[in-house]
C-alpha positions in Angstrom: 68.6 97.5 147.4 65.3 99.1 145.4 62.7 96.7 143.7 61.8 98.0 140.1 58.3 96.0 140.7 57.3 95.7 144.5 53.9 94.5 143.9 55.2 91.2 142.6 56.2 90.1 145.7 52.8 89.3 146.2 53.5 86.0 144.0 55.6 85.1 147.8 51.8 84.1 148.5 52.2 81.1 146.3 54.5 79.1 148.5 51.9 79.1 151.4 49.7 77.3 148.4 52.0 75.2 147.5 52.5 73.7 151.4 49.0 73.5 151.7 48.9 71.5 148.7 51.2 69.4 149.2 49.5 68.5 153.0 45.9 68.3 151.3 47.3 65.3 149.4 46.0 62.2 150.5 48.7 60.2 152.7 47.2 57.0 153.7 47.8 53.6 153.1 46.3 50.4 153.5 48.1 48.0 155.7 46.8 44.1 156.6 46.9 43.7 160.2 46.6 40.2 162.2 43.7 42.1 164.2 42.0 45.2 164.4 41.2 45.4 168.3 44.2 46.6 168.9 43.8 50.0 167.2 40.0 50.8 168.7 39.8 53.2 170.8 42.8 54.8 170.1 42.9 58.3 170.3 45.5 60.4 169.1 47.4 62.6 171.0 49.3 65.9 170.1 52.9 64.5 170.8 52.0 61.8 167.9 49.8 64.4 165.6 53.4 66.4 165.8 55.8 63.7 165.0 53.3 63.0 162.0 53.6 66.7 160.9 57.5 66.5 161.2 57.6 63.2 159.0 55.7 64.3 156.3 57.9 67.9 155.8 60.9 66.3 153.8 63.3 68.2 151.2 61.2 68.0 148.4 58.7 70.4 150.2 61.7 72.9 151.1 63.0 73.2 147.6 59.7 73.9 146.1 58.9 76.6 148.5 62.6 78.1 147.9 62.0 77.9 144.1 58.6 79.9 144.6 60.9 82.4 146.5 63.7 83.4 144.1 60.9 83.6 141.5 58.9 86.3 142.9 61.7 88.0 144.1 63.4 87.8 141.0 60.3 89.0 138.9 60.0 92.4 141.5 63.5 93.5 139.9 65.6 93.4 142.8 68.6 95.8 142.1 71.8 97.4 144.0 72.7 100.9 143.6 76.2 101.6 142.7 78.3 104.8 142.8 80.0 105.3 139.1 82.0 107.6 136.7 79.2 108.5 133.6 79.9 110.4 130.8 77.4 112.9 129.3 78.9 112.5 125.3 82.6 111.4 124.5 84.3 111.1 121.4 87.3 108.1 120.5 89.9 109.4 118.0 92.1 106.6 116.9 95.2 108.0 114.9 95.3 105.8 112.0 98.6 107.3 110.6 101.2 105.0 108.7 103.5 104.4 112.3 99.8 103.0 113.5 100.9 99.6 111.5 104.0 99.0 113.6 104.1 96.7 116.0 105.4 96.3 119.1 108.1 94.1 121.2 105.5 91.6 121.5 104.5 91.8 117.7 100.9 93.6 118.9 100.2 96.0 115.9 99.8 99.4 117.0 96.3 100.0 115.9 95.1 96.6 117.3 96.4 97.7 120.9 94.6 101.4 120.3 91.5 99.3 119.1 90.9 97.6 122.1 91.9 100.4 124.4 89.1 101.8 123.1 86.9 99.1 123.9 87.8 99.0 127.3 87.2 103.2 127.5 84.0 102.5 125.8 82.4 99.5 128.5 84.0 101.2 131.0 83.2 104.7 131.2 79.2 104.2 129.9 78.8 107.5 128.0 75.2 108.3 126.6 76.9 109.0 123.4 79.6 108.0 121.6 81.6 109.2 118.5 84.9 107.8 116.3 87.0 109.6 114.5 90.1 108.3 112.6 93.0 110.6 112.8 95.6 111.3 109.8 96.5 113.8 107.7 92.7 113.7 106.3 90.3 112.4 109.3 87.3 110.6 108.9 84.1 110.8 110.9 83.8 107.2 111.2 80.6 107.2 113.4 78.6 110.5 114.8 77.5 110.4 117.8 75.2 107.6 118.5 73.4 105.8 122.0 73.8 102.3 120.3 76.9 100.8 121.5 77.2 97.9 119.4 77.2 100.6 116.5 80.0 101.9 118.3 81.8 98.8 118.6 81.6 98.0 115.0 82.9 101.3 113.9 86.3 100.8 116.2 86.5 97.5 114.9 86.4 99.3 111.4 89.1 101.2 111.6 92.1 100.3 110.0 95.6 102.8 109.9 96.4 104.3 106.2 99.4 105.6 104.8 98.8 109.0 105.3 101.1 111.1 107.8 100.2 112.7 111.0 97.1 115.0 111.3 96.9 118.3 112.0 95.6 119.1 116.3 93.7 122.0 115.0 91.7 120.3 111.8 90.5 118.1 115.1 89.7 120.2 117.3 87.7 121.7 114.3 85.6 118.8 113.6 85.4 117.5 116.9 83.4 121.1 118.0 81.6 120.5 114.7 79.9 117.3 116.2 79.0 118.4 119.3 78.1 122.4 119.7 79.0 122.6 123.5 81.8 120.2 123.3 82.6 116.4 124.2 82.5 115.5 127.9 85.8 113.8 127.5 88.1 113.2 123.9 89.7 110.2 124.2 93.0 110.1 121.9 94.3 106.8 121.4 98.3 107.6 119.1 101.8 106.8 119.1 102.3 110.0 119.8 101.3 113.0 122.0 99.1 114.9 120.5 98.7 118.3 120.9 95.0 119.1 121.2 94.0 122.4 122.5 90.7 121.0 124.3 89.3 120.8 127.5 88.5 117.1 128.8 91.1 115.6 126.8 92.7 112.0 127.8 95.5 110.5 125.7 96.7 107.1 125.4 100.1 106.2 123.9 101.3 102.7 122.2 104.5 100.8 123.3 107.5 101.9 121.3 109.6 99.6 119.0 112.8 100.2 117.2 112.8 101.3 113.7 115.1 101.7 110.9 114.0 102.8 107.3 115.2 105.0 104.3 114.3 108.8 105.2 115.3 110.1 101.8 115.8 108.6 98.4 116.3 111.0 95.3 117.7 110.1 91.8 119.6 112.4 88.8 120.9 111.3 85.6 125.1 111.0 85.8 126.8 113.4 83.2 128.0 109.9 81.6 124.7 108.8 79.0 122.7 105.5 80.9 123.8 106.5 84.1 121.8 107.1 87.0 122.9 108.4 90.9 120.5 107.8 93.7 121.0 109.2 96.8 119.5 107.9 100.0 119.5 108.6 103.9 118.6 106.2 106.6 117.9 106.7 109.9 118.5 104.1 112.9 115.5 104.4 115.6 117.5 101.7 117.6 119.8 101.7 120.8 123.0 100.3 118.8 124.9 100.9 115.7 124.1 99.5 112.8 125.8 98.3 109.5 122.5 98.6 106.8 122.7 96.7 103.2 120.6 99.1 101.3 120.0 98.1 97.0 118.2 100.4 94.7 117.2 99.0 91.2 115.3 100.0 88.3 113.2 96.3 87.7 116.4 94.7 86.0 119.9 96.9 87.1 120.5 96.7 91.0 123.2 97.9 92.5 124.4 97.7 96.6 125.6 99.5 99.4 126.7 98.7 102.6 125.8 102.1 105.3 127.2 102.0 108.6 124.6 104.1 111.1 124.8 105.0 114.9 122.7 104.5 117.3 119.9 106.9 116.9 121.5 108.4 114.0 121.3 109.1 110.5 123.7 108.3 107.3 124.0 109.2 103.5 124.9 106.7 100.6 125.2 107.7 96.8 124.8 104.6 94.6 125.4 104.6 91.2 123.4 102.9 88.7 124.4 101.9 85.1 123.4 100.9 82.0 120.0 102.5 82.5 117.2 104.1 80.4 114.4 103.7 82.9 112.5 106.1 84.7 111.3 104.6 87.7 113.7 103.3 90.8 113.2 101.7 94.1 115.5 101.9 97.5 115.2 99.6 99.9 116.8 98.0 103.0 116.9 94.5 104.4 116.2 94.7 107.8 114.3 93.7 110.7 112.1 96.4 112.7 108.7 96.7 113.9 107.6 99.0 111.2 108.3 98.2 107.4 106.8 101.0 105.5 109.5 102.8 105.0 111.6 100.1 104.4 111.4 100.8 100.5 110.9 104.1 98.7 110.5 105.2 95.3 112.3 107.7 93.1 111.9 108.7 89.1 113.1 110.9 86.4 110.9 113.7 85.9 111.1 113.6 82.3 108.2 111.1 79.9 108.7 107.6 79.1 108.4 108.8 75.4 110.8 110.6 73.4 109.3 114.1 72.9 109.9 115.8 68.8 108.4 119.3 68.8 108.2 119.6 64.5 108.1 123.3 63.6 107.3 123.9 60.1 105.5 122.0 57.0 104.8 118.4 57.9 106.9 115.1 56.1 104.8 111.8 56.8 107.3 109.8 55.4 110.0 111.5 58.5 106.9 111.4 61.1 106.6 107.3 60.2 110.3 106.9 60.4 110.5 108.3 63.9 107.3 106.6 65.2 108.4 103.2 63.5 112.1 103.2 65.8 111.6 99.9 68.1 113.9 101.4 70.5 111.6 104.3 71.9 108.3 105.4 72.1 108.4 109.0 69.8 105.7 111.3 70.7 105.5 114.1 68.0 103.7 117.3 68.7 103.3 120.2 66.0 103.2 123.6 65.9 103.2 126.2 63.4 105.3 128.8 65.4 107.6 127.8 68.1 108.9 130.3 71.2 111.9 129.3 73.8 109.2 128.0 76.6 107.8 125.7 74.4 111.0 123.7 73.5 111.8 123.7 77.2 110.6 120.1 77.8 111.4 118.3 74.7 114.3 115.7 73.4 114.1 116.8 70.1 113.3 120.0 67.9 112.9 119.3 63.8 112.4 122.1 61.4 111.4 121.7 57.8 111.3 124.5 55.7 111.4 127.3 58.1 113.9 129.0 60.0 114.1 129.0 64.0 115.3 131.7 66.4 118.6 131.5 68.3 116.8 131.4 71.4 115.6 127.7 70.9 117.6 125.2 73.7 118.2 121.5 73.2 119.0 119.3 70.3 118.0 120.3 66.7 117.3 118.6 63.3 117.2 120.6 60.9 115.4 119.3 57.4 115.7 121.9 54.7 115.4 124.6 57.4 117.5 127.4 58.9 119.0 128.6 61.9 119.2 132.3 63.5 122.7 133.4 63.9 124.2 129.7 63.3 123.2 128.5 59.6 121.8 130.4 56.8 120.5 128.9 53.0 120.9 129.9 49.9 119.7 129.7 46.4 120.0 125.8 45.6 122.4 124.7 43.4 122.1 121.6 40.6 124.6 118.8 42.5 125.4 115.4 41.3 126.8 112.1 43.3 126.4 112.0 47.0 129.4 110.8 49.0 130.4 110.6 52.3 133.2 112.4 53.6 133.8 110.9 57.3 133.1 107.4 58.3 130.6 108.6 60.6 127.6 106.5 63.2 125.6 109.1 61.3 125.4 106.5 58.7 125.8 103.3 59.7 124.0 101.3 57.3 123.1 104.2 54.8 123.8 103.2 51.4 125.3 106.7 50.3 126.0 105.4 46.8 122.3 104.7 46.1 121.2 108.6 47.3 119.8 110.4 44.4 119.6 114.1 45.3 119.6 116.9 42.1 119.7 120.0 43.8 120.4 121.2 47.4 121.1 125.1 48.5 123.9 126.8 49.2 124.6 127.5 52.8 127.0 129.7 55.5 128.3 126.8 58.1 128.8 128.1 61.4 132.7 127.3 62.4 133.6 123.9 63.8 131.1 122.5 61.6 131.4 118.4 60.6 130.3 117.7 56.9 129.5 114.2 56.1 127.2 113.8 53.1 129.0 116.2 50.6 128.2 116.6 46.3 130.5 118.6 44.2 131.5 121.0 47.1 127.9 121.5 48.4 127.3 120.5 52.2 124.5 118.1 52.4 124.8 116.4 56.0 126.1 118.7 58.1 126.4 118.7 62.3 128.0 120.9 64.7 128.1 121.1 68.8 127.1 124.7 70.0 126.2 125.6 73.9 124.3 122.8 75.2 123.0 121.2 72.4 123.4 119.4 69.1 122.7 120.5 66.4 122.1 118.2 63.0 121.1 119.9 59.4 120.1 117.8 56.1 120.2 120.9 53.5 118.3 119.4 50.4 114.5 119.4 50.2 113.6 115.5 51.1 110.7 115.8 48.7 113.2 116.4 45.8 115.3 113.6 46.8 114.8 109.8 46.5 115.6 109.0 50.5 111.5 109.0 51.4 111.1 105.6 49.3 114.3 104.2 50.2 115.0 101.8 53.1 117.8 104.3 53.9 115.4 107.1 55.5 114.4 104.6 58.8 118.0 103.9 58.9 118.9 107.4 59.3 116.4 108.8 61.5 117.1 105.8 63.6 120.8 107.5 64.0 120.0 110.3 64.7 117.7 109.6 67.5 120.7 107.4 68.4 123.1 110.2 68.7 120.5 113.0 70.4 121.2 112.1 73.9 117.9 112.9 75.9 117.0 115.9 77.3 118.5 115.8 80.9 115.1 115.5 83.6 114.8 118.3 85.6 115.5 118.3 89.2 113.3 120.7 90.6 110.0 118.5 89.7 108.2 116.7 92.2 109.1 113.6 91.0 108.6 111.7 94.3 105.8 112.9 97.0 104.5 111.7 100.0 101.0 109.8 100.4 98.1 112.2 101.3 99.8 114.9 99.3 98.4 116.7 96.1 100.5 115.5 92.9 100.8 118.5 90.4 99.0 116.9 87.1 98.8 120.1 84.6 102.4 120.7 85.0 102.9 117.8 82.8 100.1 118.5 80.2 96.7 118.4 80.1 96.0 114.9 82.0 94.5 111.6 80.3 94.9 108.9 83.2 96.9 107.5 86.0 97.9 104.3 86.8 98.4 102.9 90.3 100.6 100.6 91.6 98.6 98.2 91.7 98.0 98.4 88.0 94.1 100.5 88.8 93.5 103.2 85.2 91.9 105.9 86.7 90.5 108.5 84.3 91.1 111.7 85.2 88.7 113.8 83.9 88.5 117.3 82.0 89.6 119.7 84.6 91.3 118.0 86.9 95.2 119.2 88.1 95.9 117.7 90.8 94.7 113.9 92.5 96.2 112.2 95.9 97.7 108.9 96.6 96.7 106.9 98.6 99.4 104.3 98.8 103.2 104.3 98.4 104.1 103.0 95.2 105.5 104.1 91.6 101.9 106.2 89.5 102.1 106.2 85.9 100.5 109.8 84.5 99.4 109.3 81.3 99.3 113.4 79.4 98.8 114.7 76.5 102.7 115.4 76.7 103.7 111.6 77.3 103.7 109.5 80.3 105.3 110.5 83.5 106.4 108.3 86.5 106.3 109.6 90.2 107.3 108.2 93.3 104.8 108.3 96.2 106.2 107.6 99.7 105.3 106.6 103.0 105.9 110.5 104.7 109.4 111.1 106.3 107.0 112.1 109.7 106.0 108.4 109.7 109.8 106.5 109.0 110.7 108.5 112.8 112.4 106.8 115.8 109.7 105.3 117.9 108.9 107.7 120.8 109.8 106.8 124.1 107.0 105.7 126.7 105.2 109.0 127.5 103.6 110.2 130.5 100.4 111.7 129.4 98.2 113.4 132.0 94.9 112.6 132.9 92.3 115.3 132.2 91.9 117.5 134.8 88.2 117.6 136.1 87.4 114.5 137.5 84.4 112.7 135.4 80.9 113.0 136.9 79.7 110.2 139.3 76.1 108.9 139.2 73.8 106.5 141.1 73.2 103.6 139.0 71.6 100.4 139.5 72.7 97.0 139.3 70.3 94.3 138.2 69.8 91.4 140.8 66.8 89.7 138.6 69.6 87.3 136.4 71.4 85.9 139.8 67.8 84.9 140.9 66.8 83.6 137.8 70.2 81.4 137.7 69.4 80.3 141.5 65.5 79.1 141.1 66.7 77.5 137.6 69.5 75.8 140.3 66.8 74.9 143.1 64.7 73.0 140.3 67.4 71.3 139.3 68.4 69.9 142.5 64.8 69.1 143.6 64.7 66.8 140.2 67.7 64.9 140.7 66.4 64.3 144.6 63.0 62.8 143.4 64.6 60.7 140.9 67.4 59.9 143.5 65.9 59.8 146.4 64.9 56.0 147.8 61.2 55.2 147.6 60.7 55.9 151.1 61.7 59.0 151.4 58.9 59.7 148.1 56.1 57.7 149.8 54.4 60.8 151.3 
């Protein structure tokens, strides 16, 4: 035992002051005798002095004294050395990964276990400085390292898992050496996982499994059949037995079902076929009971804009442009140019011409308006015509009143073979389509400005069939239409970048610059461009939607943590035991009978 303040034991001198007090007091009393000769004379001998000195020492007496005792004694700082484990600097990386929100047999999250683990590390091992980190794909320094350990406690109690995947050992090791220069004492890693960390001192702690079952894959392409969609989906079964797995993917009004049969510890493929659709956004997901349900649903979409995309070539017609903008069953998005190559026609629904002529290079569906094609359609001088009629009962013209079309001239032209005429005048072509490689191909020979169909209630009508019978151009299947959480999304690919919605309905503005941002969550973005608005799916990573690891042995570090003398305070006990003393010396006085108090 060591004192921290020896010299107050002097204060022990205050109990012999407190027994002389209490014998200084004045004792007598007065009694009424039936004489007094019986007492002169008397001496007193020490037999009697002694018997008086025993009588007046009673309990009272003893408990003060006692009292005075565990005072002093407790104000010198009493203290027992102890032999103990002390840490120079340590460092608590928590992973906070998606699989970190899983919970256990006993419905114990993940994280919350790895939280207080690292409380217990942290009163336990008593290092003189502490710092958090949270591990994921992008780790956070959530606390340097700091002495205070309540600032330490509150930044453990901070940390919650994300949706992020696994982080990378090395990017660790690489800020841990970056917060302390000659390197932690001990790294404490608290996963689901072994993690592979190529530093010395290193102690790892791995949560309790569970079983897990979620969708690994999910991927969707538009059928060859127009308003049909396929999605494709994998799930894997983390659990000991076989499994039959109802998984339903829908687009917010279509849903369609499929019942998978998986092994045990396996994994199993489904196509499910969706139909009528004309959305761009879908959702998998699977009704099922597991300790980890954030890859129970996943998210797919068409890499192709919610807005149907018109690349005009050529002079201008505002009377077409409102037609096509004015259609209530799509969203037209019209961009002009005055020349137009292959590449730029790549990613459109729709190429219209108007007095010009295109190349034969140009792929997808084309409306031709007093325009020319290379190699397929050629005009001529025009030629004075008279009544319009049509020639073929066609959906070209559902509701066009061909009867009312005023049209006085219109050129002569070449028609490439297999052509369809509908709208015809005294021999001359004037509605004319054709099917040639991959695309459709639609031409209106007379100049609209010469004709009465811009003031007629006939032009919507028209335009409004022919975006009717354009089928869209197919999405492409090579786009990153669907990423993972904590990866880059590609923004510049799809135009120059406005804003982005997040699920949870958040406009972000993107900024001049900007190509690329990161989710943060899983959930279906909206990415508003110049060139229309694009849907992406953003998952929980595949890493993350893994069978639960088994119960894993993780060594200890192998140098054995420095032991150090270290005192343990006495003073409180004291305290607690005079506070005690004075206690019991109360209730004794008030309790006591009056004789025992007469002294």
């Amino acid at each position: 035992m060591i004192l921290s303040s020896p010299g107050s034991l002097a204060l022990l001198a205050t109990a012999a002051g407190v027994v002389i007090l209490y014998f200084l007091r004045s004792r007598s009393r007065r009694v009424e005798v039936s004489a007094l000769f019986l007492w002169r004379g008397l001496k007193a001998d020490s037999e009697a002095r002694a018997a008086t000195f025993r009588e007046r020492i009673d309990a009272l007496l003893l408990l003060q004294v006692l009292l005075v005792i565990f005072l002093a004694v407790a104000i010198a700082g009493p203290a027992l050395l102890r032999t103990q484990s002390r840490l120079g600097s340590a460092a608590i990386v928590i992973d906070v990964s998606a699989s970190m929100r899983a919970s256990s047999v006993d419905g114990v999250r993940r994280i919350d276990a790895a939280r207080a683990e690292a409380l217990r590390v942290l009163a336990e091992l008593g290092a003189t400085s502490t710092a958090v980190v949270a591990f994921s794909e992008h780790p956070v320094v959530v606390l340097p390292p700091t002495s205070e350990a309540s600032s330490v406690r509150d930044a453990i109690a901070s940390v919650e898992p994300t949706w992020e995947g696994d982080g990378s050992p090395e990017l660790l090791k690489t800020i841990l050496r970056g917060l302390e220069r000659g390197g932690f004492a001990r790294v404490f890693v608290l996963s689901d996982r072994a993690v592979g960390l190529a530093l010395p001192r290193v102690e790892q702690w791995v949560a309790d499994p569970s079983e897990n079952l979620g969708i690994v894959a999910f991927h969707v392409r538009e059928g060859a059949e127009e308003g049909t969609v396929h999605a494709f989906l994998r799930v894997r079964n983390g659990s000991p037995r076989q499994e039959v797995i109802t998984a339903t993917v829908g687009d917010g009004t279509v849903r369609s079902s499929v019942e998978i049969t998986v092994g045990a510890q396996e994994e199993a493929a489904a196509v499910v076929r969706l139909w009528p659709t004309d959305a761009l956004a879908f959702t998998a997901e699977i009704d099922v009971a597991d300790g980890f349900s954030g890859d129970d649903r996943r998210y797919a979409a068409l890499g192709r804009p919610v807005e149907y995309r018109v690349l005009w070539v050529g002079d201008r017609d505002r009377f077409v442009e409102a037609a096509l903008r004015a259609d209530p069953a799509r969203e037209v998005l019209i961009e002009h140019v005055e020349e137009i190559s292959a590449s730029s026609a790549t990613d459109v629904d729709l190429v219209i011409a108007r007095n010009a002529r295109l190349p034969s290079t140009i792929s997808g569906n084309i409306l031709l308006l007093h325009a020319a094609l290379e190699g397929s359609l050629a005009l001529r001088e025009p030629q004075p015509v008279g009544a319009v009629r049509a020639l073929l009962d066609h959906p070209l013209l559902a509701g066009v009143d061909v009867g009312a079309l005023e049209v006085p001239e219109s050129p002569g032209a070449v028609l490439p073979d297999g052509a369809t005429v509908l709208l015809a005048s005294r021999g001359h072509p004037l509605l004319v389509l054709w099917t040639e490689l991959d695309r459709e191909v639609v031409a209106l020979m007379p100049d609209l400005a010469r004709t009465n169909l811009p003031i007629t209630v006939d032009l919507p009508l028209l335009v409004r069939n022919l975006l009717d019978h354009f089928a869209r151009t197919s999405a492409p299947i090579d786009g990153d239409t669907e990423t993972a959480v904590g990866s880059p999304v590609d923004l510049a690919r799809r135009g120059e970048p406005l804003s982005i919605r997040t699920p949870s309905g958040i406009v972000v503005d993107t900024g001049r610059g900007v190509r690329t941002f990161v989710p943060e969550a899983p959930g279906i973005y909206a990415v508003m461009t110049r060139g229309g608005t694009y849907a992406v799916g953003v998952n929980v990573p595949v890493t993350e939607s893994g069978a639960s690891p088994a119960p894993i042995e993780v060594p200890p570090a192998d140098d054995p943590l420095p032991e150090a003398t270290a005192p343990l305070p006495l003073w409180g006990a004291l305290a607690a035991l005079a506070l005690l003393v004075l206690l019991l010396e109360a209730t004794l006085y008030h309790r006591l009978p009056a004789l025992w108090r007469r002294r």
